[in-house]
DONUTI-713436 format. One record per residue (C-alpha): chain; residue number from 1; x, z, y. Coordinates in steps of 0.2 Angstrom, whole numbers, plus 5000, padded with zeros to 4 digits. Layout:
! DONUTI-713436
R kette  nr east   up north
R     A NUM    X    Z     Y
...
//
This chain:
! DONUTI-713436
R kette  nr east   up north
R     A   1 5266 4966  5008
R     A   2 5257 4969  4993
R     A   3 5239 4975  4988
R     A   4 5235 4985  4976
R     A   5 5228 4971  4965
R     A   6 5240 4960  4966
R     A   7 5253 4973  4960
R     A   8 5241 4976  4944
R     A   9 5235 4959  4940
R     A  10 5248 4957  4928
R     A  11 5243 4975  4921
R     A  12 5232 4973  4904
R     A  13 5212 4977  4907
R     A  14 5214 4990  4891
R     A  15 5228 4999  4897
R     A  16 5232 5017  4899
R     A  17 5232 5018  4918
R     A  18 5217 5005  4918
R     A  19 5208 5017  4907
R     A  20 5212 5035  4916
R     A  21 5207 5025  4934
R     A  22 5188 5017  4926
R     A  23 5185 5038  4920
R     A  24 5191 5046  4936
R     A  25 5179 5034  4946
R     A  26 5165 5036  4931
R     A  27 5169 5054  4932
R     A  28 5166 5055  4952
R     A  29 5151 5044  4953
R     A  30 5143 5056  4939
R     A  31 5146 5071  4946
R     A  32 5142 5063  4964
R     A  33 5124 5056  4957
R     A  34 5122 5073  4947
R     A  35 5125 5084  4963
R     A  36 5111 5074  4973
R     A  37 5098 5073  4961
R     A  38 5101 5095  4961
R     A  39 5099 5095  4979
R     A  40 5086 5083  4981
R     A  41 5075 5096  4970
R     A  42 5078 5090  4952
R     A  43 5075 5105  4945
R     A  44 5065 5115  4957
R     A  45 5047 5122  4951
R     A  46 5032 5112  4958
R     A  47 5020 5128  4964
R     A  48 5004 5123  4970
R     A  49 4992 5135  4979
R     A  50 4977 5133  4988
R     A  51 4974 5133  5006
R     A  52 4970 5125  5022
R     A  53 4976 5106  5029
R     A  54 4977 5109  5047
R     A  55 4972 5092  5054
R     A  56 4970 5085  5072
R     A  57 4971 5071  5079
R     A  58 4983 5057  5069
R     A  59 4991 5042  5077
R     A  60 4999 5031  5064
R     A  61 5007 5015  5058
R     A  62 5003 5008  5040
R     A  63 5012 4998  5027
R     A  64 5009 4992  5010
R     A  65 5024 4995  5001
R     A  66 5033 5007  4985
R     A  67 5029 5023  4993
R     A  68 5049 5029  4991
R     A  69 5051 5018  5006
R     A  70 5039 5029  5016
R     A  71 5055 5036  5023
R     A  72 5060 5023  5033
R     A  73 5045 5024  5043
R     A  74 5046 5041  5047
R     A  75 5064 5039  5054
R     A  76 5056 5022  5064
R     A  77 5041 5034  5071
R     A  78 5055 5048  5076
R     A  79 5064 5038  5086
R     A  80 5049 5030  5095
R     A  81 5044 5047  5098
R     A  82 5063 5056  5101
R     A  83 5063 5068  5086
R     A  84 5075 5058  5078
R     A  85 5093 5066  5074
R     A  86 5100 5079  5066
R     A  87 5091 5091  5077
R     A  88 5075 5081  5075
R     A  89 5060 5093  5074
R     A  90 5050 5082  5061
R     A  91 5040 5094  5053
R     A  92 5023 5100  5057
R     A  93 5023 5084  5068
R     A  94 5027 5070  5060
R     A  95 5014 5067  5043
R     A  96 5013 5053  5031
R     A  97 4998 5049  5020
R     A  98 4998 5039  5003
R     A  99 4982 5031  5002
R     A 100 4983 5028  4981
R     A 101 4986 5038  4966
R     A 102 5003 5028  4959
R     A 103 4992 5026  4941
R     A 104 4979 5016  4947
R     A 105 4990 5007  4960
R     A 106 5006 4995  4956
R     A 107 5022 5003  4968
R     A 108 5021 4987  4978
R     A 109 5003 4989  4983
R     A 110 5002 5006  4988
R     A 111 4996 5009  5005
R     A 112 5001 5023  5016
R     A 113 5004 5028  5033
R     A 114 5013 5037  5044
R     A 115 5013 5047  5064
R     A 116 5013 5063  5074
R     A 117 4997 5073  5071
R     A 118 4992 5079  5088
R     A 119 4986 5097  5095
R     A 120 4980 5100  5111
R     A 121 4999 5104  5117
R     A 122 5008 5092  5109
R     A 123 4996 5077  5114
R     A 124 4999 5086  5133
R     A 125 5017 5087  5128
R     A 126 5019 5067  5123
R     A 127 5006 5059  5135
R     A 128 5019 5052  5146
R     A 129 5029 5045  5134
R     A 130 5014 5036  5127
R     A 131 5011 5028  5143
R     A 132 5028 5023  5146
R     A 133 5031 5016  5127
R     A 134 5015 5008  5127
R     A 135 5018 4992  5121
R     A 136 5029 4997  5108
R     A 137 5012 5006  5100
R     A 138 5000 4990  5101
R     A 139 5000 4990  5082
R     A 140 4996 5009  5081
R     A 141 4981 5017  5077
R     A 142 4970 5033  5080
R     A 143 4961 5044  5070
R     A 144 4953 5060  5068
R     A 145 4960 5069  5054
R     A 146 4947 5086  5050
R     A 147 4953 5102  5045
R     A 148 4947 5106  5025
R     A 149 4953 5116  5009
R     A 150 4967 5108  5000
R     A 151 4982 5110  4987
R     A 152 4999 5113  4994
R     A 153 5016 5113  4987
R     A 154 5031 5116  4997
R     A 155 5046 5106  4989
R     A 156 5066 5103  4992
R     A 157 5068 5089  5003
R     A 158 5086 5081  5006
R     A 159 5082 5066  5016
R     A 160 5088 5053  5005
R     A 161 5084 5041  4992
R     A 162 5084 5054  4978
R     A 163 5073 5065  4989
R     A 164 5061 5051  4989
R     A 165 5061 5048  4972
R     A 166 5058 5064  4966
R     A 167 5045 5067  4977
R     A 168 5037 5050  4970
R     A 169 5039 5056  4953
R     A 170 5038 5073  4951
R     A 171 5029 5082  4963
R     A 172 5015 5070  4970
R     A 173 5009 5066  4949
R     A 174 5006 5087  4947
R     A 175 4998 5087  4965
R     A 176 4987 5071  4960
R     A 177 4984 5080  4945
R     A 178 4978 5094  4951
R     A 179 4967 5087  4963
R     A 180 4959 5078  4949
R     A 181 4955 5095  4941
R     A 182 4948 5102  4956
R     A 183 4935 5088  4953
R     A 184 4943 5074  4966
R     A 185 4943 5057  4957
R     A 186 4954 5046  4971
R     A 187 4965 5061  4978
R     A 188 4977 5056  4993
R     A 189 4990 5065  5000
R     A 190 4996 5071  5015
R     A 191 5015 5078  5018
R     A 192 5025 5084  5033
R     A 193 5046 5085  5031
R     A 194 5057 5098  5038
R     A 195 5075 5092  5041
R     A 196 5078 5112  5048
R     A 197 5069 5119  5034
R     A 198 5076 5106  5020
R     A 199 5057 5107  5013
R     A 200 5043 5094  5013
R     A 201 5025 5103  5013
R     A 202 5013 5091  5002
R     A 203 4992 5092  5004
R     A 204 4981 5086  4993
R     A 205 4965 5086  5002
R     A 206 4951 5095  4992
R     A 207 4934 5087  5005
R     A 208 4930 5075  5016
R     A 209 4941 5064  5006
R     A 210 4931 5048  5014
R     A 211 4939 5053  5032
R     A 212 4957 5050  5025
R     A 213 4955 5032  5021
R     A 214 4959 5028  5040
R     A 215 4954 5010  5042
R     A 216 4957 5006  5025
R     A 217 4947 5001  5008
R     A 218 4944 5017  4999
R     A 219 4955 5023  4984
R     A 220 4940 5017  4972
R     A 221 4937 5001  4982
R     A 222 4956 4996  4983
R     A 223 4958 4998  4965
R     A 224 4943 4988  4961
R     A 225 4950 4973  4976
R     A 226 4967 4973  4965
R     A 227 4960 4971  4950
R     A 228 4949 4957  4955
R     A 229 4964 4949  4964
R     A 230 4974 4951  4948
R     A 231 4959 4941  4937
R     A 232 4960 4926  4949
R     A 233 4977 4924  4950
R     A 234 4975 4924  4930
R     A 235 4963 4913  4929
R     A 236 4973 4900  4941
R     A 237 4987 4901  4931
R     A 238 4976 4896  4915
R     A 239 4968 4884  4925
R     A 240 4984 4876  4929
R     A 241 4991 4877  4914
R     A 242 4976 4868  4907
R     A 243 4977 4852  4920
R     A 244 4997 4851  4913
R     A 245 4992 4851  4895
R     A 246 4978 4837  4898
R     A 247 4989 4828  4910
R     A 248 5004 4828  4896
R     A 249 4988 4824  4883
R     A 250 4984 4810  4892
R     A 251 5000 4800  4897
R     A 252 5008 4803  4876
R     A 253 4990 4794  4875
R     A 254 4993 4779  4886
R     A 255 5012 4778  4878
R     A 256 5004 4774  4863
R     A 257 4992 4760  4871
//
């Protein structure tokens, strides 16, 4: 029998029913990319208001990576901690923190982490578990997180890649921003996803900004480390490329001896 390329092959690439077949297909992955992008929150407002960050006590894995992967950690930390699913009760318990403002900080290098944030109840709630997973949480670590003011926004949230990405892109610039206003020169961010509500709620701390830095460099101090890092690689390379020029200098030299 058959496939369905061997029976076109002899078909020419600019023909009619080559032509309809590249639209239709063109046609489905636009509307298909255009109908996630509108879910995901494309063209939802960003409100911010002013309020109150909970916090409590944070247990959390980091990583430095583009913070659109942040997700992926989420989903690891909810099936450590059996909130995973579709009937997954992430919000309100599972947090994530991005560490730098995207500006100052190449997408690669930015730092941020993510766990439950305890209460009284849940840590109650999940003590057992943490006993009997305990080795899977060596690498883990605690913190206090305090209660301060902060900026909120509450966003569409889709769970995918385009979720991410606008998040990344829209809403944590206008969040940063107006942090920034509010007279916070390194801003973080802290953000909790609903999969029941289809809403991510995003806190931009407003005090005590030095508490959120975990275990980490500060915003300031990280951005001056990669900077530093970024000249000595520089000047390695000139370096380098200074040894090759006098080597090439020196053997068209002893070709002419």
């Amino acid at each position: 029998m058959m496939n369905y390329h061997e029976l076109t092959m002899e078909e020419a690439k600019d023909s009619p029913a080559k032509k309809k077949q590249f639209l239709v297909i063109s046609v489905i992955g636009i509307f298909c990319i255009a109908t996630g992008l509108v879910s995901a929150g494309l063209f939802a407002p960003v409100i911010i208001t002013e309020g109150t960050f909970p916090g409590g006590e944070f247990m959390y894995k980091s990583k430095t990576k583009d913070y659109a992967t942040s997700m992926a950690l989420f989903r690891e930390s909810s099936k450590l901690f059996k909130v995973d699913g579709l009937n997954g009760m992430w919000g309100d318990f599972l947090f994530g923190v991005f560490h730098d403002d995207p500006a100052n900080v190449p997408g690669g290098s930015t730092r941020y982490s993510v766990g439950p944030i305890f209460d009284k109840a849940t840590k109650e709630k999940y003590q057992k578990l943490l006993l009997k997973r305990q080795s899977k949480f060596a690498t883990w670590r605690t913190s206090k997180l305090p209660e301060v003011p902060a900026a909120i926004s509450h966003f569409p949230w889709s769970n995918g890649f385009f979720a991410s990405l606008i998040q990344q892109k829209i809403v944590l610039p206008k969040l940063l921003n107006h942090a920034k206003d509010k007279g916070v020169e390194y801003p973080v961010i802290v953000f909790t996803c609903s999969e029941q509500e289809r809403m991510c709620t995003h806190y931009a701390p407003l005090a005590n900004l030095e508490a959120f830095t975990l275990d980490k460099r500060s915003p300031e101090e990280y951005v001056a480390f990669l900077k530093e890092k970024a000249e000595k690689n520089e000047n390695k390379g000139f370096e380098f490329a200074t040894i090759v020029k006098g080597l090439k200098k020196m053997l068209k030299m002893d070709g002419e001896l």
